[in-house]
N, C-alpha and C positions, 0 to 999 in steps of 0.2 A: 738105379731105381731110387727115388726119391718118398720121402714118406712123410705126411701133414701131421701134424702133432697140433696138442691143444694144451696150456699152461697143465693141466693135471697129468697127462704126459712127461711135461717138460720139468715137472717136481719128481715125479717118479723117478727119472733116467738120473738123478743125483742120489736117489733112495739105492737106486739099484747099482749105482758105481760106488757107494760107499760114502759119498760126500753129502750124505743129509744135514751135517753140522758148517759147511763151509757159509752157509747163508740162509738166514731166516727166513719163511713161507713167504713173509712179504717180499725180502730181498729177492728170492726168485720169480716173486711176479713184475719184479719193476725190469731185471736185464732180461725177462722172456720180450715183454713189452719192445722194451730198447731194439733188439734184436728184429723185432718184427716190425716198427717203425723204421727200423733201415734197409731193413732186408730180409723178406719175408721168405723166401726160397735159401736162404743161411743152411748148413749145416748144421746139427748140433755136436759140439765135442766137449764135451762133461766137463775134461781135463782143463782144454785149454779155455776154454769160461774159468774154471777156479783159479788156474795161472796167469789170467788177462786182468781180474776185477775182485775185489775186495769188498768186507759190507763189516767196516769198524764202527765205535763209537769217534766222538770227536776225541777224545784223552789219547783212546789207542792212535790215533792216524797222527796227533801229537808227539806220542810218544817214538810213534814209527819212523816220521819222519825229520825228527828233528827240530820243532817249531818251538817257538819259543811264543809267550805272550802277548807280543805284539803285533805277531803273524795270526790271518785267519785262515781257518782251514780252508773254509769255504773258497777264498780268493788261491791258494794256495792249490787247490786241488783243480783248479777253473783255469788258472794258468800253467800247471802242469800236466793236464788229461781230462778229465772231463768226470761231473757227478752222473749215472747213470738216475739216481734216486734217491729219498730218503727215506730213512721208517721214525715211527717216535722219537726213537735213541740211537739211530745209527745212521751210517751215510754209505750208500752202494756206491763203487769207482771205479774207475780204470785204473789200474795201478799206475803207479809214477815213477 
């Protein structure tokens, strides 16, 4: 049985698995998006969204991943996996 959900749905089931800190309001409007631009009939699985995609700043994704100055995150995260989105201060991703 299959069940339609709508973004305030899709914020809620992170409220309700405990992951409301994994990703800012905006960040979970951009991979609900993502997800329903690729595939609208998707599962939802809480977990493996938080295990699949990340929403750092640029410092942290530097820090994460080892980048040094010279390197852009942006090109860096484009040729490693893909940006789901951005917010002000942060960048939603695929992990790498």
């Amino acid at each position: 049985m299959k069940q339609t959900i709508n973004l305030y749905q899709f914020r809620n089931a992170f409220y309700d698995m405990g992951r409301q800190s994994q990703f800012s309001y905006e960040g979970l409007e951009h991979i609900f998006n993502y997800f329903e631009d690729c595939d609208p009939d998707w599962e939802l699985d809480v977990i493996a969204i938080c295990c699949e995609f990340s929403e750092m700043t640029e410092l942290e994704i530097r820090d994460a991943y080892g980048l040094d100055d010279s390197q852009s995150t942006t090109e860096y995260l484009q040729k490693n996996g893909f940006i789901v989105g951005t917010t002000d201060t942060t960048v939603i991703f695929q992990n790498c």
